[in-house]
C-alpha positions in Angstrom: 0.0 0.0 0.0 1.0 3.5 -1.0 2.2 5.9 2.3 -0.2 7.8 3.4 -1.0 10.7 6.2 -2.8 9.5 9.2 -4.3 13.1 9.3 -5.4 12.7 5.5 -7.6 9.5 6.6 -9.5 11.5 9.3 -13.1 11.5 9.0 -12.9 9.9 5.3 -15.6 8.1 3.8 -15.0 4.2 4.0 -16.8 2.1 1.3 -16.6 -2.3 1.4 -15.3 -3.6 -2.2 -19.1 -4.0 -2.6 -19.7 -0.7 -2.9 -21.8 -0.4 0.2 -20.7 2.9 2.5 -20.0 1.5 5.8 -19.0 4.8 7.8 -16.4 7.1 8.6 -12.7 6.7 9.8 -12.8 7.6 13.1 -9.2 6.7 14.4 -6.6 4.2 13.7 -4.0 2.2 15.3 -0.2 1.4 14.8 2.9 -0.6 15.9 4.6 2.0 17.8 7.9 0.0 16.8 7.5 0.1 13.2 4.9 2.8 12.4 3.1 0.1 10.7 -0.7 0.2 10.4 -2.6 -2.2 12.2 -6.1 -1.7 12.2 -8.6 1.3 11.3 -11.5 1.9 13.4 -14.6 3.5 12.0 -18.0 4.9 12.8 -20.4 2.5 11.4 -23.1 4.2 9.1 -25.7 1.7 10.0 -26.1 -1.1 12.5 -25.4 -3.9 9.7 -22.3 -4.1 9.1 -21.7 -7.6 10.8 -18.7 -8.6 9.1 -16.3 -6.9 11.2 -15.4 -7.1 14.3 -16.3 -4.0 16.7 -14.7 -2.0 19.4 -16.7 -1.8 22.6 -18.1 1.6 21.9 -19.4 -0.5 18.4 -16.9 1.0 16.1 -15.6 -1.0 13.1 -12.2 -2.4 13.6 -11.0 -3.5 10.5 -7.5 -5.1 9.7 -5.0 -3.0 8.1 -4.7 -6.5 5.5 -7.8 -5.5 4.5 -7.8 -1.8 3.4 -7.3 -1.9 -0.6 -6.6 2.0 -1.4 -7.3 5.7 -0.1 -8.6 8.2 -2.9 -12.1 10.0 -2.0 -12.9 6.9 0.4 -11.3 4.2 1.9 -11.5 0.9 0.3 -11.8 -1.8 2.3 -12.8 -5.9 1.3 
């Protein structure tokens, strides 16, 4: 994946590969060691979204392995 901003993904769109919108970025998190992402967490748009695995204030968490590329959303599989 291309290097990217953390401050550029801040409150960005984030859209599945199936073209469903399923929120906003809300924050992400990194190795501290490397500076490698690990996971980005997002505000779900609606309650549906059940193929992720949620935070327990019911963001998204969803695997850095699983982000495909950053242009006017996120793209996620």
């Amino acid at each position: 994946m291309t290097t990217v901003l953390a401050s550029t993904l801040s409150s960005k769109p984030v859209m599945g590969s199936d073209g469903k919108e399923l929120g906003t970025v809300h924050n992400i998190t990194m190795n501290v060691t490397t500076g490698e992402l690990e996971s980005v967490l997002v505000t779900p748009k609606d309650d549906d979204v059940y193929r992720f695995e949620t935070t327990d204030d019911g963001n998204l968490r969803i695997p850095a392995h699983q982000v495909q590329g950053v242009d006017d959303y996120l793209m996620v599989e």
